[in-house]
C-alpha positions, -999 to +999 in steps of 0.1 A: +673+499-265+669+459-276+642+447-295+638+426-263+631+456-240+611+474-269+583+448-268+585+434-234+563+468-227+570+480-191+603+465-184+595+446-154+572+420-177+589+387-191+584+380-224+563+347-216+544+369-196+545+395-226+533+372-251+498+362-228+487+393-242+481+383-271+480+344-267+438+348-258+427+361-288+390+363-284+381+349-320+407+325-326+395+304-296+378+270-304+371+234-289+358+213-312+376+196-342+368+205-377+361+167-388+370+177-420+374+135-432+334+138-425+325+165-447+314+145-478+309+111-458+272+108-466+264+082-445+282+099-417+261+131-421+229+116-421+234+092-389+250+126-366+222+145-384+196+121-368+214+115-336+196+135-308+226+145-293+239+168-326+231+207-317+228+232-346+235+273-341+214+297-364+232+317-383+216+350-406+238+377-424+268+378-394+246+372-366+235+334-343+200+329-328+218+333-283+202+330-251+209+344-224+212+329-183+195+338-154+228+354-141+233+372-181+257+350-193+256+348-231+254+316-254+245+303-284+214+290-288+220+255-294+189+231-308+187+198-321+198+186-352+172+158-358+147+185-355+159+204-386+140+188-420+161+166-439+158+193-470+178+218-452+213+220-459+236+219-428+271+230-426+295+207-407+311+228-378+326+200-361+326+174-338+339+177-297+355+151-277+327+141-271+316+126-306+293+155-303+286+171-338+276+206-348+263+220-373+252+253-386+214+263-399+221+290-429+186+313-426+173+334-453+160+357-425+159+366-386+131+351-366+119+363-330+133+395-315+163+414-319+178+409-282+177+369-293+204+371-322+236+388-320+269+395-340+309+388-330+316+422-326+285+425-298+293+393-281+324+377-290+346+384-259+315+371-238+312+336-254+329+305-237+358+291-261+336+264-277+307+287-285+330+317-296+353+289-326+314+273-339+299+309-342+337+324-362+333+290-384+294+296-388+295+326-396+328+332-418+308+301-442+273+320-440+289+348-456+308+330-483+276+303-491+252+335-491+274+355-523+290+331-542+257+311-562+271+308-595+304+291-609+330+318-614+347+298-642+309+298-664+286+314-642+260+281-638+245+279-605+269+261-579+251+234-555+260+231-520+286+202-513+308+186-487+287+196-455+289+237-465+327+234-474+326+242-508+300+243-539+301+223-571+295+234-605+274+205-620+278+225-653+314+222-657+323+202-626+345+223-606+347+229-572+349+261-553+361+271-516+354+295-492+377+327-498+398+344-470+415+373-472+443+380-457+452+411-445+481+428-419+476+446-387+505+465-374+514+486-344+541+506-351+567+517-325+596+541-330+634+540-313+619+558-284+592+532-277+561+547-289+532+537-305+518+551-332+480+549-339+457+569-367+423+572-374+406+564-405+379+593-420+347+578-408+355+571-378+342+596-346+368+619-335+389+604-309+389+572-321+422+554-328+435+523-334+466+501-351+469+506-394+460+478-410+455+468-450+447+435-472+480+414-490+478+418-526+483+394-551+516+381-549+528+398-520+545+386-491+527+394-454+561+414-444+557+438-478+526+443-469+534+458-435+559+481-450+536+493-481+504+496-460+525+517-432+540+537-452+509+546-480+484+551-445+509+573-425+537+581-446+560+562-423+590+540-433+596+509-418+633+499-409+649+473-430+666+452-405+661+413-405+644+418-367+621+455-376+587+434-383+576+408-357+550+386-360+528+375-329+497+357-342+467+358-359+431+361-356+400+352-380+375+384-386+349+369-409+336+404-417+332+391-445+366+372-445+395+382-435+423+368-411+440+393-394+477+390-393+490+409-360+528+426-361+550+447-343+572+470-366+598+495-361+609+527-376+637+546-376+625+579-386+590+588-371+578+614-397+540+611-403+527+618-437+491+604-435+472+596-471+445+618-460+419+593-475+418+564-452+437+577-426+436+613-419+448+620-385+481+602-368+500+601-336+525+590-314+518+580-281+541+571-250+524+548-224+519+575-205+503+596-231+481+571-242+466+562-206+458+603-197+445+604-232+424+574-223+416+585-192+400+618-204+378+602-229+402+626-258+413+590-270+391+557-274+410+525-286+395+490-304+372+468-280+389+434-264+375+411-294+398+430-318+431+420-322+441+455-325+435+458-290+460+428-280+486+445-300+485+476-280+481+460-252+512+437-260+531+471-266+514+485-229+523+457-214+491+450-192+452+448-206+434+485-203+403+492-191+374+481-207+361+517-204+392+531-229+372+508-255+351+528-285+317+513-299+322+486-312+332+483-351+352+471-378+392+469-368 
């Protein structure tokens, strides 16, 4: 078999069509530009802050304040800017094509009820493409301005700077910038076309998904795949120039990651699973996977996981919203 016909999933799908699978990733969408020549432009921040057309989304510990239409549709709940008291830092999201700018309110605590915030795991797949790339932003900053306070170099308190982009040390003036980790996602697939999936230990049983792990220092993304893959399942990817592919990525700011999503091959499909993280592997042919599905003995990653595309890419078709497990982490 090619590597062509091994990812082009059932064999009547092009590859262009192939690679739409995995081209809508739910939380690397995003509409507005970054502005990032604004973000320490004082004069620029105080006149979008005052214009009445500037919206600001409320972000607290991974969730935004939403609403929610007549017909259930969710959004964010958007307010104005000029409304927010000049003493409150705002963090620069962006600015749309519109010259409208958006900013994000960090709160120390939720206010109203529960049903009126919301995280990206809950609503992520149901937000348009601007709302779904200001709430990623918001909320990937939120969680990097909420646990770093104090200068890692001499532990003085940091001060918020350049719009929420990084904080300064006014003890020994340096400056320090929000952290992402990055980390690889991997769906493996052997010479006979299958995938395989595992489980990690607290997950429910029946719950499977694609193995994934954070790059270490000074590690490539493709040593990664292979190390991960083989310490979670015991399985050995192929050395060939064309055995790891990669097909995108996708923010996951839980706290901070960005999700680097591959295909990889093996030669030998022997599973050996660490027992710690992972404890249960299998492989699955198309077939398998869909009765498996199908019965409820097997539930797979929601639609706002990239997980999810990667199968799906493999498939060769989206699945069934009702295949999805609750959703969390991965």
């Amino acid at each position: 078999m090619s590597r062509t016909d091994a990812c082009g999933g059932l064999g009547s799908r092009t590859m262009d069509a192939d690679r739409e699978l995995l081209g809508n990733l739910i939380l690397a969408r995003g509409e507005v530009d970054r502005a990032a020549e604004w973000r320490s432009d004082v004069d620029w921040l105080a006149g979008h802050r005052a214009d009445p057309a500037s919206r600001v989304v409320t972000v607290c510990d991974g969730s935004a304040r939403i609403t929610h239409s007549a017909d259930g549709a969710v959004a964010l709940a958007l307010s104005p800017a000029m409304d927010v008291a000049g003493d409150v830092d705002l963090t620069l999201l962006g600015v749309d094509a519109g010259d409208i700018a958006y900013f994000a309110r960090h709160a120390d605590e939720r206010d109203g009820d529960e049903e009126s915030w919301a995280d990206l795991r809950r609503i992520g797949a149901d937000l348009n493409a601007r709302d779904a790339g200001l709430m990623v932003t918001a909320v990937a900053l939120d969680n990097w301005l909420r646990t770093h306070h104090r200068c890692p170099r001499c532990g003085a308190e940091t001060v918020f700077s350049a719009a929420g982009w990084s904080r300064h040390c006014p003890a020994d003036d340096s400056e320090h910038f929000p952290r992402t980790d990055p980390a690889v996602i991997v769906l493996v697939l052997d010479r006979q076309d299958r995938a395989l999936l595992g489980r990690q230990g607290r997950w429910a049983e029946g719950w499977f998904s694609t193995l994934a792990g954070f790059v270490e220092a000074g590690e490539s993304a493709e040593a990664a795949v292979r190390r991960e893959i083989h310490e979670e399942s015991g399985v050995v990817i192929s050395d060939g120039l064309d055995d790891i592919r990669y097909l995108g990525s996708q923010p996951w700011p839980f706290p901070c990651s960005l999700m680097l999503g591959y295909h990889a091959w093996t030669d030998d499909p022997t599973i050996d699973v660490d027992g710690e993280e992972i404890v249960e592997a299998r492989w699955f042919t198309r077939d398998e996977l869909a009765s498996a599905c199908a019965s409820g003995e097997v539930r797979l990653p929601p639609s706002v996981s990239i997980a999810r595309r990667l199968i799906e890419r493999w498939y060769g078709a989206e699945l069934p919203g009702d295949w999805s497990r609750p959703l969390i982490p991965r």
